[in-house]
C-alpha positions in Angstrom: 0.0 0.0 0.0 1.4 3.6 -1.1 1.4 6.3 1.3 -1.2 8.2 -0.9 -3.8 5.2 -0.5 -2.8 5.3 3.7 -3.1 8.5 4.4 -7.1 8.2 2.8 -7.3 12.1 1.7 -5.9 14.3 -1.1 -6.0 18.2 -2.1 -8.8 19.2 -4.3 -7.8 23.0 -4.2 -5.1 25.7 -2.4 -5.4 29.1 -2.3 -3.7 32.3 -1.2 -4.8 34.0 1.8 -5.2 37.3 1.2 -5.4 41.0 3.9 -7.1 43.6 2.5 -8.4 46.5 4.5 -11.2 47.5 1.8 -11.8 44.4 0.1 -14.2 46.2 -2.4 -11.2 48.4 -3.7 -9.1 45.3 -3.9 -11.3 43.4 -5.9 -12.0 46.5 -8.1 -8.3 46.3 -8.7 -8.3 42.5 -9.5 -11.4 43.5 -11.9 -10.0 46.4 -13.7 -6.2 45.2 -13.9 -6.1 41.8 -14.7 -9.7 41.3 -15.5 -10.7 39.0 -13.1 -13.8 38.1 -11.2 -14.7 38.6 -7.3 -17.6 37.8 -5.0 -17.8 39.2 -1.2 -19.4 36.8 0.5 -19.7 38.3 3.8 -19.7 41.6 4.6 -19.4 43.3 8.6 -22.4 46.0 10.0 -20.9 48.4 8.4 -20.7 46.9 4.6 -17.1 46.6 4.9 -16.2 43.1 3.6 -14.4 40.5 5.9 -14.6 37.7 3.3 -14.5 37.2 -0.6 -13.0 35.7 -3.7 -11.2 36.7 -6.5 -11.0 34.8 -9.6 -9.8 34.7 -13.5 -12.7 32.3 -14.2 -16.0 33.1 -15.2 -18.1 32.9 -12.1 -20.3 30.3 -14.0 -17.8 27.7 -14.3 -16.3 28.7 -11.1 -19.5 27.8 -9.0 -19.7 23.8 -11.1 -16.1 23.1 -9.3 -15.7 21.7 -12.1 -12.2 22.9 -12.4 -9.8 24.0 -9.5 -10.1 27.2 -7.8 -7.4 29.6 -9.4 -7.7 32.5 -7.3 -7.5 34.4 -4.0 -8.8 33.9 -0.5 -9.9 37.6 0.9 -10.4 38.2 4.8 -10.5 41.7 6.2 -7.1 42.4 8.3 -3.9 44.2 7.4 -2.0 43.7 4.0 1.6 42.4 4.6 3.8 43.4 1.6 5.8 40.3 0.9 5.8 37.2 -1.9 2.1 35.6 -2.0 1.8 33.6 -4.6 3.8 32.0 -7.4 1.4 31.2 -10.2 1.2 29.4 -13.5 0.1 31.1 -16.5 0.0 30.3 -20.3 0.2 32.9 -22.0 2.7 35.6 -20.1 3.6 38.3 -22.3 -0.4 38.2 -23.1 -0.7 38.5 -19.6 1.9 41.6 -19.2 0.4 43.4 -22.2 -2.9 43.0 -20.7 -1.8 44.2 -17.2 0.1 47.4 -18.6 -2.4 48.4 -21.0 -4.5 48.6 -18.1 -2.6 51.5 -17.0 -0.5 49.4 -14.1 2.9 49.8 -14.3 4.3 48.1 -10.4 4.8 44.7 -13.1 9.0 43.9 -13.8 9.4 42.6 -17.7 8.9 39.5 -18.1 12.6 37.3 -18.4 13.4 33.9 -19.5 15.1 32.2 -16.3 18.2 29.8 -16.2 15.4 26.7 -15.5 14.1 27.3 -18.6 10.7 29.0 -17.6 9.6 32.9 -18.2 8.7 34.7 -14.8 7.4 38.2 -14.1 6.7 40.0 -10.6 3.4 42.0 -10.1 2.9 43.6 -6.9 -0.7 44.2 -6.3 -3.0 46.9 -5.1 -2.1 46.6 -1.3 1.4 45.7 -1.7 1.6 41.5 -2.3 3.7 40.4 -4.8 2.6 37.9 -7.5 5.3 35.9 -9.0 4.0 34.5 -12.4 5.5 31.8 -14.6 5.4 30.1 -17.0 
């Protein structure tokens, strides 16, 4: 018996935790820059919102799980400017083009690495960075 059939369980789905202190402006920012999707799901007495989502896939096919969740657990709490995620793309320059023509300029040029892959660092809204490769 392998240790994957012992241990009886396996990872459907991992996600970034992401701090935001106005999730509404955040996901604006995942909207408007890299054309994603959001959903706050809960939101405190004041409207402010303490939990959400954002995601690159259409909300419809999000919601069938029919594919893994590709994007970003929001809770309400302070940002911490460091490294958050290192994420697989296809299509990267696409992706860079896309960003910057969107008026976002915090994104280095994207550069093929020594391993072989192309990488590019986009700091967000509130400060995170995003490595992306590819």
């Amino acid at each position: 018996m392998s240790r994957f059939d012992e241990k009886g369980y396996f990872v459907m789905e991992n996600a970034p935790v992401y701090l935001t202190l106005d999730m509404d402006r955040t996901a604006k920012w995942f909207e408007d820059v890299l054309g994603w999707y959001s959903n706050i799901v809960e939101r405190d007495g004041s409207r402010n919102g303490t939990y959400g989502v954002v995601f690159d896939m259409l909300p419809e096919v999000e919601r069938t799980h029919l594919a893994p969740f590709t994007g970003m657990q929001m809770f309400y709490g302070q940002p911490e400017p460091r490294w958050i995620s290192f994420m697989q793309v296809r299509g990267i320059e696409k992706m860079y083009g896309y960003i910057t023509a969107n008026g976002w300029d915090k994104i280095t040029e994207v550069k093929v690495q020594p391993w072989g892959g192309k990488t590019c660092d986009l700091t967000t809204v509130d400060g995170y960075v995003i490595k992306i490769f590819e």
